[in-house]
C-alpha positions as CSV (number, residue, x, y, z in Angstrom):
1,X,6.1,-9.1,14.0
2,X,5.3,-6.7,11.5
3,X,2.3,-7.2,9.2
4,X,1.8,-5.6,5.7
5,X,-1.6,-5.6,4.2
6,X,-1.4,-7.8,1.1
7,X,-1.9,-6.0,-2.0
8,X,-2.6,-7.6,-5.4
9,X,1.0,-5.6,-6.9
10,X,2.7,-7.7,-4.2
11,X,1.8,-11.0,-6.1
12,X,2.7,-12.4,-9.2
13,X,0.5,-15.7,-10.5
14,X,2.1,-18.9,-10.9
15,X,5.4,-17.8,-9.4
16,X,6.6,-18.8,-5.6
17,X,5.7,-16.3,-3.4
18,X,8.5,-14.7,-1.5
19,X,7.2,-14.2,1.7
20,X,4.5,-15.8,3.8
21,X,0.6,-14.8,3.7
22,X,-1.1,-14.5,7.0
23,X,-4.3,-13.3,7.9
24,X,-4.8,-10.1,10.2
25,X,-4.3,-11.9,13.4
26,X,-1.1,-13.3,12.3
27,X,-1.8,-16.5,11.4
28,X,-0.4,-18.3,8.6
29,X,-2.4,-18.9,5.6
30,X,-0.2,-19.7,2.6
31,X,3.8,-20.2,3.0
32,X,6.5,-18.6,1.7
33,X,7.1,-20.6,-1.8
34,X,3.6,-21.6,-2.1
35,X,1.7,-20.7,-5.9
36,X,-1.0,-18.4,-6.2
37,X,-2.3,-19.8,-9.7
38,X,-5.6,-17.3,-10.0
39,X,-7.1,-14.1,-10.3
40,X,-9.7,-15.6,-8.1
41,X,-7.7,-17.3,-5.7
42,X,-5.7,-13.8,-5.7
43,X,-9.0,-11.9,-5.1
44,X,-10.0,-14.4,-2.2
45,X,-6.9,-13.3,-0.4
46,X,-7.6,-9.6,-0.7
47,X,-11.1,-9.8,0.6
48,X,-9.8,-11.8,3.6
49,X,-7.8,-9.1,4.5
50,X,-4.0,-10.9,3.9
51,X,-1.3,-9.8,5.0
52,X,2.3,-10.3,4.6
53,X,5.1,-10.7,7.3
54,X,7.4,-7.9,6.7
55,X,10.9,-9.3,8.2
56,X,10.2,-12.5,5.4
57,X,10.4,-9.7,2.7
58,X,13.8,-7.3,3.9
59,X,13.1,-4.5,1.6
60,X,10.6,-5.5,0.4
61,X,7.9,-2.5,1.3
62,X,10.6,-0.1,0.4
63,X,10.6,-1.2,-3.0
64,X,6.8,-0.9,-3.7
65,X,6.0,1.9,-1.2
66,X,6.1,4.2,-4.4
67,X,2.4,3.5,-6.0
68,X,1.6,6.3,-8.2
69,X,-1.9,7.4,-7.0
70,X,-2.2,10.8,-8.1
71,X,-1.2,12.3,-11.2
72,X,2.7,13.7,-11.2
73,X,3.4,16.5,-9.6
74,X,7.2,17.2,-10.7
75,X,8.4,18.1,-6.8
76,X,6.0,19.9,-5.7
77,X,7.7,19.5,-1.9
78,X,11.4,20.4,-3.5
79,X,9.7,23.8,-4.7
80,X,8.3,24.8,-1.9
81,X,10.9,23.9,0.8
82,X,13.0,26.3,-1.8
83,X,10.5,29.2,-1.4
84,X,10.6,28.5,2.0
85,X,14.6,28.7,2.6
86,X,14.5,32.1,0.2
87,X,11.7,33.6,2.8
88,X,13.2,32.9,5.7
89,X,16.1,35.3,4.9
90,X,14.0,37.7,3.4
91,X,11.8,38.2,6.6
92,X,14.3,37.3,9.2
93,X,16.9,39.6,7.9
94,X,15.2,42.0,5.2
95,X,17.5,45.0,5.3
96,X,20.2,42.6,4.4
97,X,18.7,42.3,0.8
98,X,18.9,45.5,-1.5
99,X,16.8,43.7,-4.5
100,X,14.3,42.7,-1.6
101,X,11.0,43.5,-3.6
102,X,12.3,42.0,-6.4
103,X,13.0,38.8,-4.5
104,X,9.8,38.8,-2.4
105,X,8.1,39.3,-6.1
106,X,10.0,36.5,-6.7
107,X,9.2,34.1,-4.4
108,X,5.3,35.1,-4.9
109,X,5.4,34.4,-8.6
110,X,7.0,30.3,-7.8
111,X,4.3,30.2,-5.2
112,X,1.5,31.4,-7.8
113,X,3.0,28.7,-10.3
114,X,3.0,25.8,-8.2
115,X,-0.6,26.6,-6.7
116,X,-1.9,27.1,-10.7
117,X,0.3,24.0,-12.3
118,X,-0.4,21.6,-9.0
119,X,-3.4,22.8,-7.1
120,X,-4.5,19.9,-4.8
121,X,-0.8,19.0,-4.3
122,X,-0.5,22.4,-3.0
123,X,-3.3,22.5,-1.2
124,X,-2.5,18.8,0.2
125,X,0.8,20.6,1.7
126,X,-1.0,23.8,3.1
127,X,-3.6,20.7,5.4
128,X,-0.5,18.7,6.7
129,X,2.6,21.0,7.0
130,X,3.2,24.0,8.9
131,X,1.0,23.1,12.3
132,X,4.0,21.2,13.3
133,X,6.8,23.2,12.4
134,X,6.4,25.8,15.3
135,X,9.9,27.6,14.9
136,X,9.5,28.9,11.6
137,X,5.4,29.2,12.0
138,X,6.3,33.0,10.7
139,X,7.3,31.5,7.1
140,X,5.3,28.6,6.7
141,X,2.0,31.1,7.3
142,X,2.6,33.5,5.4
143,X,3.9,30.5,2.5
144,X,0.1,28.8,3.3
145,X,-1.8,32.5,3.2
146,X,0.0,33.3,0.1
147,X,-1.0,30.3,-1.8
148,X,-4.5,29.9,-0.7
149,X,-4.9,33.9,-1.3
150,X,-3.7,33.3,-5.0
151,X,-6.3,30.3,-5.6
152,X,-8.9,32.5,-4.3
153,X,-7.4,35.7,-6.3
154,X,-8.0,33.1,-9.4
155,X,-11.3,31.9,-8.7
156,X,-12.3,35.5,-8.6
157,X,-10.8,35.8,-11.9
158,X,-8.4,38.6,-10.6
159,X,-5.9,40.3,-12.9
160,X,-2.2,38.6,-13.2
161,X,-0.9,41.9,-11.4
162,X,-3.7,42.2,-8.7
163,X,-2.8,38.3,-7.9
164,X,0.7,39.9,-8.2
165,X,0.5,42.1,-5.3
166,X,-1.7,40.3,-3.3
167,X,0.6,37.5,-2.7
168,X,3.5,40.1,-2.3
169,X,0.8,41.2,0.2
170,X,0.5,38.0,2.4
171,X,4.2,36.8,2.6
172,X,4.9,40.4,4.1
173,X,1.9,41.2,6.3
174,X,3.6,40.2,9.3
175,X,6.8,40.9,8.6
176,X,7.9,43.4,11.4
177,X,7.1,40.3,14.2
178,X,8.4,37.4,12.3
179,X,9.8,36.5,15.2
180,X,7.5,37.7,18.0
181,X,5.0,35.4,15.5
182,X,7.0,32.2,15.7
183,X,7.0,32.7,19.5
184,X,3.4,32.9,19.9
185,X,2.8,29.7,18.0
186,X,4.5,27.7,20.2
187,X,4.3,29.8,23.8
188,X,1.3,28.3,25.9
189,X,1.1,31.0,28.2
190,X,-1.1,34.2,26.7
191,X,0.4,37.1,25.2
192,X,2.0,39.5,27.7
193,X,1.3,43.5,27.4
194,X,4.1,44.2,25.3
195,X,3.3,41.4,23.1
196,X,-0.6,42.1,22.6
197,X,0.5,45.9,21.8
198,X,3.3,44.5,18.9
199,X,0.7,42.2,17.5
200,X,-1.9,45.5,17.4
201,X,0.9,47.8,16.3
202,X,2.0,45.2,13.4
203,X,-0.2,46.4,10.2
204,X,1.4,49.9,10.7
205,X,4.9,48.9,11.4
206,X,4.8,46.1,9.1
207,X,3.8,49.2,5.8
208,X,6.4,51.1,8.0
209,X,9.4,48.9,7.1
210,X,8.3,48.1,3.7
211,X,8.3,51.2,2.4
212,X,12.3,51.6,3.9
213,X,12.8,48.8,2.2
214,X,11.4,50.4,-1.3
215,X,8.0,48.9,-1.4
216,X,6.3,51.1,-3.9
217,X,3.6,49.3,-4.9
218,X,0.4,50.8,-3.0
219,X,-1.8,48.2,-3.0
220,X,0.4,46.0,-1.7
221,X,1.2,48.2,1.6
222,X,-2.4,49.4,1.5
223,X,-3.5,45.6,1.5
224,X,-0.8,45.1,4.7
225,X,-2.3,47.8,6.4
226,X,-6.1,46.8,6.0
227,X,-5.1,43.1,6.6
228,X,-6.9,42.9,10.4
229,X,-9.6,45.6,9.4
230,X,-13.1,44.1,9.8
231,X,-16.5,44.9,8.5
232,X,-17.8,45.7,11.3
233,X,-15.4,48.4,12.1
234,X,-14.0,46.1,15.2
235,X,-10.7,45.3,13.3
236,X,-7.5,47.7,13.7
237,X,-5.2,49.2,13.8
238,X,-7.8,52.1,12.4
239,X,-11.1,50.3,12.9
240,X,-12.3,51.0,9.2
241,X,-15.6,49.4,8.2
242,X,-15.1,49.6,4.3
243,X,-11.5,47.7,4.1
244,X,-9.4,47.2,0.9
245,X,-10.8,43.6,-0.9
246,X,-7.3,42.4,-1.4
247,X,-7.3,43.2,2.2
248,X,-10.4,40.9,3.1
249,X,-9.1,37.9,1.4
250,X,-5.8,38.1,3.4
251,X,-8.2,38.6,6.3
252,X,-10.6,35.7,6.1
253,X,-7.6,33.4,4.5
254,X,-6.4,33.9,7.9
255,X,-8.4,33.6,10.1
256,X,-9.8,30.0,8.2
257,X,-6.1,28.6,8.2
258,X,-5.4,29.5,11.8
259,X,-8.5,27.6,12.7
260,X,-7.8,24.7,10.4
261,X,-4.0,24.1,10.8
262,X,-3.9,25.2,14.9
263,X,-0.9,25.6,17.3
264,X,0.3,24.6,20.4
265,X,-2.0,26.4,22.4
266,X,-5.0,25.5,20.2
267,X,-6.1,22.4,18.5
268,X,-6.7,22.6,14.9
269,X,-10.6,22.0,14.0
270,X,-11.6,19.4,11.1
271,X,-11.7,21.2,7.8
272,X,-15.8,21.2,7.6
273,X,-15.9,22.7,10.9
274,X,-13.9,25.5,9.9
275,X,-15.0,26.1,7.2
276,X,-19.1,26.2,8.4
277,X,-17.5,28.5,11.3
278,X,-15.9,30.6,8.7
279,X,-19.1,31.2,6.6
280,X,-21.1,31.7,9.9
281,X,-18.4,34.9,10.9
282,X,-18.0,36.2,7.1
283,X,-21.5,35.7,5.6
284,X,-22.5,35.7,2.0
285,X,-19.5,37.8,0.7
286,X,-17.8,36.7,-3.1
287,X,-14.7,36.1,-0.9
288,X,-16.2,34.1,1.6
289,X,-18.3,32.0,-1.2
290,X,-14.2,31.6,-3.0
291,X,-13.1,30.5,-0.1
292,X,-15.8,28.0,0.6
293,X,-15.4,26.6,-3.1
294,X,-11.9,26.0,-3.4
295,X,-11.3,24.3,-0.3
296,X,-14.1,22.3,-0.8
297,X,-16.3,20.0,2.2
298,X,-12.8,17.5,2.7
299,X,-9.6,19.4,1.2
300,X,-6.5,17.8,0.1
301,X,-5.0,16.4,3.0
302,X,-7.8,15.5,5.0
303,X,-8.3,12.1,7.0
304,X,-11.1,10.4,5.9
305,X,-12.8,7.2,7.6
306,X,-14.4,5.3,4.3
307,X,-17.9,3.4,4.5
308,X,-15.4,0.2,4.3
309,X,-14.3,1.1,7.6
310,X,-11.1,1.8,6.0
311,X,-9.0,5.5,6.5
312,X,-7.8,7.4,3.6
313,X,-6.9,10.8,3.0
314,X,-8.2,12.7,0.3
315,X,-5.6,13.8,-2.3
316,X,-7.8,15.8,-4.9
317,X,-10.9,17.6,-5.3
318,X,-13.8,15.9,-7.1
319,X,-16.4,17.0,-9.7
320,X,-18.9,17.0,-6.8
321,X,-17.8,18.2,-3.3
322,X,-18.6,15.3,-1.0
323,X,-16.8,12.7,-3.7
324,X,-13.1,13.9,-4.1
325,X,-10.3,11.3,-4.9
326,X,-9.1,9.3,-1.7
327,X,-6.0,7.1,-1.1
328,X,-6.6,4.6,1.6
329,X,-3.5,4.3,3.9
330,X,-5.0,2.3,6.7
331,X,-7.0,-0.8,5.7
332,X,-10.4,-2.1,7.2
333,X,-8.7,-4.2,9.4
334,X,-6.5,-1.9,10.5
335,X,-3.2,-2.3,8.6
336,X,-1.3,0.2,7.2
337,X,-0.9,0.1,3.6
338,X,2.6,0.4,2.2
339,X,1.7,1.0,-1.1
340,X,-1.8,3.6,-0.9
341,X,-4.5,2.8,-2.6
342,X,-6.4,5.0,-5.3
343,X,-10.4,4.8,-4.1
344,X,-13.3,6.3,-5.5
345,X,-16.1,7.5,-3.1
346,X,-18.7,8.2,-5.8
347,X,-18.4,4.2,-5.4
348,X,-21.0,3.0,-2.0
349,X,-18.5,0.9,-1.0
350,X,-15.9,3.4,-0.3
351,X,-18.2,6.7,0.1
352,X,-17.3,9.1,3.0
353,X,-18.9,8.5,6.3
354,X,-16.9,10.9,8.2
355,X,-13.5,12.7,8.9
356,X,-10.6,11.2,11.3
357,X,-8.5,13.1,13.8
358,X,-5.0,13.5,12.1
359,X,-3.8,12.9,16.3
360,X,-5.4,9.5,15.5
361,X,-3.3,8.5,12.6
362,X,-0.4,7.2,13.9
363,X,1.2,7.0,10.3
364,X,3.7,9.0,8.5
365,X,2.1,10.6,5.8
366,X,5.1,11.2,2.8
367,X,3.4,13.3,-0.1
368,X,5.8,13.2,-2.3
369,X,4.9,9.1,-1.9
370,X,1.2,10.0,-2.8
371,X,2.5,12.8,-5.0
372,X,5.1,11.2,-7.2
């Protein structure tokens, strides 16, 4: 038997109800045909935790598993699986495109759209996609360091051209081992000799092939080539201490997504942790504060358990850090919710107590259901 939590959209007063009411444990409470006549009566039901059996309602959660509880966000998933398909040609098979800066420009500029027109959306996407989609870890990094490069890019209140060039910068930065990339996200053993000396070689081969490829823009290949430089002159390939600043945010962007998304051989770390790691290795730096700021404590995309005992996960940014917008997806008694619902955590009753392990949500999570 399946059980649905009851929601108050699921009931309409004074009509027969078309499915039976039961409480958590299964038991009935109200049969199918049976009024509800009140608000209160309604509310009674709620606070009890009701449920509904899902095989007395065929289609029934289909039909209302569409709640709107973020604003529109015109296909934000459509776009960028689009990006996505265009990318993959262009860094698995560059040569074969004679307009490719034109077409990486391109697919920066619909990036840089999305992330300005939608940017919790986009930022919900960068949280929950591409730790799962090892074979094409190549694109979908490069996708998730271009757009966070561009938020911070804007936060800095960057130029239109240096935001430009910088996410022309991060979709190409690795793009002499796409491949070799996509195998080391999903290998468990270490890297091998050859492998350790492509990865140190990439910056320079990576600016190599660019510029046969009529990259002519030199703070884009200077910003590839800088890209693993470090302040503390550790970095390669040259082991500069004074690296490019476009150069720095592809560099810490990196370094904070790897840690918060994960791969095979390494488990992704909750946001917060990341992010107080991040600040801890990059110090006091604009680009480090940028970063800090537009992520927030609990980005988009972040389990969440609620002081209700409920789970939600957070869907936008708030006006204070530790309150952003949550849907709750799993209820307090532990029924998924077909139809999420909007919370607000500046309220006590559903105020964050803590984040959830996305292993422990044994949901799907659709965005473009929470992100009509």
């Amino acid at each position: 038997m399946t059980l649905l939590a009851l929601q108050e959209a699921h009931v309409r007063l004074n009509e027969p109800l078309p499915f039976g009411v039961c409480d958590s444990a299964g038991n009935l409470l109200l049969a199918r045909g049976m009024i509800v006549s009140t608000e209160d009566q309604l509310q009674r039901l709620l606070d009890r935790g009701a449920c509904l059996r899902a095989e007395e309602a065929p289609g029934f959660a289909e039909k209302t598993s569409h709640a709107v509880v973020a604003p529109k966000t015109n296909g934000v998933s459509a776009a960028l699986r689009g990006v996505q398909q265009k990318l993959m040609s262009l860094l698995f098979e560059p040569t074969a495109h004679s307009k490719f800066c034109a077409e990486v420009a391109s697919c920066a500029s619909d990036l840089s759209r999305i992330a300005t027109t939608h940017p919790d959306c986009t930022l919900f996407h960068l949280i929950r996609s591409a730790a799962h989609e090892h074979a094409i870890y190549s694109i979908t990094h490069a996708i998730q360091t271009a757009i966070a490069s561009h938020l911070i890019a804007q936060r800095l209140r960057w130029s239109a051209e240096e935001r430009a060039s910088l996410v022309c910068s991060a979709l190409t930065m690795n793009i002499s081992m796409t491949r070799l990339q996509g195998d080391l996200a999903a290998q468990l053993e270490p890297p091998s000799a050859p492998q350790r000396q492509a990865i140190q070689d990439h910056p320079t081969r990576s600016v190599e092939l660019l510029e046969k490829l009529a990259v002519r823009d030199q703070d884009w290949l200077r910003t590839v080539l800088e890209h693993h430089e470090t302040p503390d002159a550790k970095g390669y390939p040259r082991g500069l201490a004074c690296c490019f600043e476009p150069a720095e945010v592809l560099r810490q962007v990196d370094a904070f997504m790897a840690q918060a998304i994960g791969r095979v051989t390494r488990e992704a770390i909750y946001p917060n942790e990341a992010m107080r790691e991040h600040f801890l290795a990059s110090g006091r730096s604009p680009i480090t504060a940028a970063l800090i700021k537009e992520f927030g404590i609990y980005p988009p995309g972040t389990f969440v358990r609620l002081a209700s005992t409920a789970v939600g996960v957070v869907l936008a940014r708030g006006a204070e850090a530790n309150k952003p917008l949550v849907a709750e997806i799993i209820s307090q008694h532990g029924i998924f919710l077909t139809c999420p619902v909007p919370r607000i955590t500046a309220n006590p009753e559903f105020a964050i107590c803590g984040i959830v392990n996305a292993k422990a949500v044994l949901v799907p999570i659709n965005p473009d259901e929470l992100y009509p």
